[in-house]
C-alpha positions in Angstrom: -6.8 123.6 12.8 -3.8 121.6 14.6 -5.4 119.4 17.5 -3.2 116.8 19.5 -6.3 115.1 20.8 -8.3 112.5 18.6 -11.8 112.4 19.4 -14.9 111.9 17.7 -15.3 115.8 17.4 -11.9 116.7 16.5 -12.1 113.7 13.9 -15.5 114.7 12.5 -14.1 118.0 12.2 -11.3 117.2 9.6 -13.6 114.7 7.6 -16.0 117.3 6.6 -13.4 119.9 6.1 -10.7 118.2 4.5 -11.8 115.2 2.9 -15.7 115.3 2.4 -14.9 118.0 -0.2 -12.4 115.8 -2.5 -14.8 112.6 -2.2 -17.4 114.6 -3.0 -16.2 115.9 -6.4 -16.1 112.4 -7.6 -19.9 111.9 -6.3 -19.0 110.2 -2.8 -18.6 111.2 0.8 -18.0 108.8 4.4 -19.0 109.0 7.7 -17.2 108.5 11.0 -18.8 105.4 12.7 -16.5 105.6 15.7 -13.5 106.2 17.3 -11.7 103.5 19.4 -8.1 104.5 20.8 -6.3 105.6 17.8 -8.1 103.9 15.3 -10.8 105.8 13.2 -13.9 103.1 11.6 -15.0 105.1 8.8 -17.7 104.2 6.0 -17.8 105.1 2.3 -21.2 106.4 1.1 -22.2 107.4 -2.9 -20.2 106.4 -5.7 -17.3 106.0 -3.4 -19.1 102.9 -1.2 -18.3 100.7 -4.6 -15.5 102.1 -5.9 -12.3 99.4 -6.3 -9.8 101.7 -4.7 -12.1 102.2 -1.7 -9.3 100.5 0.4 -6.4 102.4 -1.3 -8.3 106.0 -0.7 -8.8 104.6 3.1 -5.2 104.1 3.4 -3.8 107.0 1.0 -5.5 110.0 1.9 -8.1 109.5 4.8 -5.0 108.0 7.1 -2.7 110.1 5.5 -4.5 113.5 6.2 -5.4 111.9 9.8 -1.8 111.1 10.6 -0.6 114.5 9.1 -3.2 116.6 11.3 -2.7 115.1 14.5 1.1 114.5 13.9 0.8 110.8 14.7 1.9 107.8 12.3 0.1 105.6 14.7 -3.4 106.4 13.6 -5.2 103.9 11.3 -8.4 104.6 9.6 -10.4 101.2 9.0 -13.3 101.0 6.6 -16.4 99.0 7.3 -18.2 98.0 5.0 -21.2 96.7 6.2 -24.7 96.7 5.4 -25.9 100.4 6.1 -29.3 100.6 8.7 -31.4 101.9 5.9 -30.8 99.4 3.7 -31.7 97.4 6.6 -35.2 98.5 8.0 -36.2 98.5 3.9 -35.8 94.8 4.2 -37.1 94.2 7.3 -40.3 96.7 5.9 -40.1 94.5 2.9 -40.8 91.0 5.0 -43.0 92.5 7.3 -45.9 93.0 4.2 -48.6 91.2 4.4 -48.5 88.4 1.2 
């Protein structure tokens, strides 16, 4: 499953084959948020959006498996950890109730 060109497809394509699986057996998973260049923004989701080595999985096996697939040391894989849009519109729901 080699590819030289990173995209949102090709990069959504070895997240849920490679690493969704390994998060998932410790009761987490991520989501691509977007591609820019050759820099991956990724989010954590599950147990893993807490978990204290969030950064060191980021850096130790999501860009490590990136790098190794598309045979480029010059990928980085950034984690944002921002507020997710669900958790959002339930507040805004929440503040929009009558008192």
């Amino acid at each position: 499953m080699k590819s030289d060109i990173l995209t949102e497809t090709t990069v959504e394509l070895v997240l849920r084959e490679r690493i969704s699986p390994l998060l998932r057996s410790h009761g987490g998973d991520l989501s691509l948020s977007r591609v820019k260049d050759k820099t991956i923004f990724i989010k954590f989701s599950g147990a893993c959006r807490f978990c204290p080595a969030a950064n060191e999985t980021t850096e130790k096996i999501v860009q490590a498996m990136m790098r190794e697939h598309f045979k480029d040391d010059n990928i980085d894989v950034v984690l944002e950890n921002g507020v997710s849009n669900d958790l959002l519109e339930q507040a805004k729901n929440i503040l929009r109730k009558p008192k």
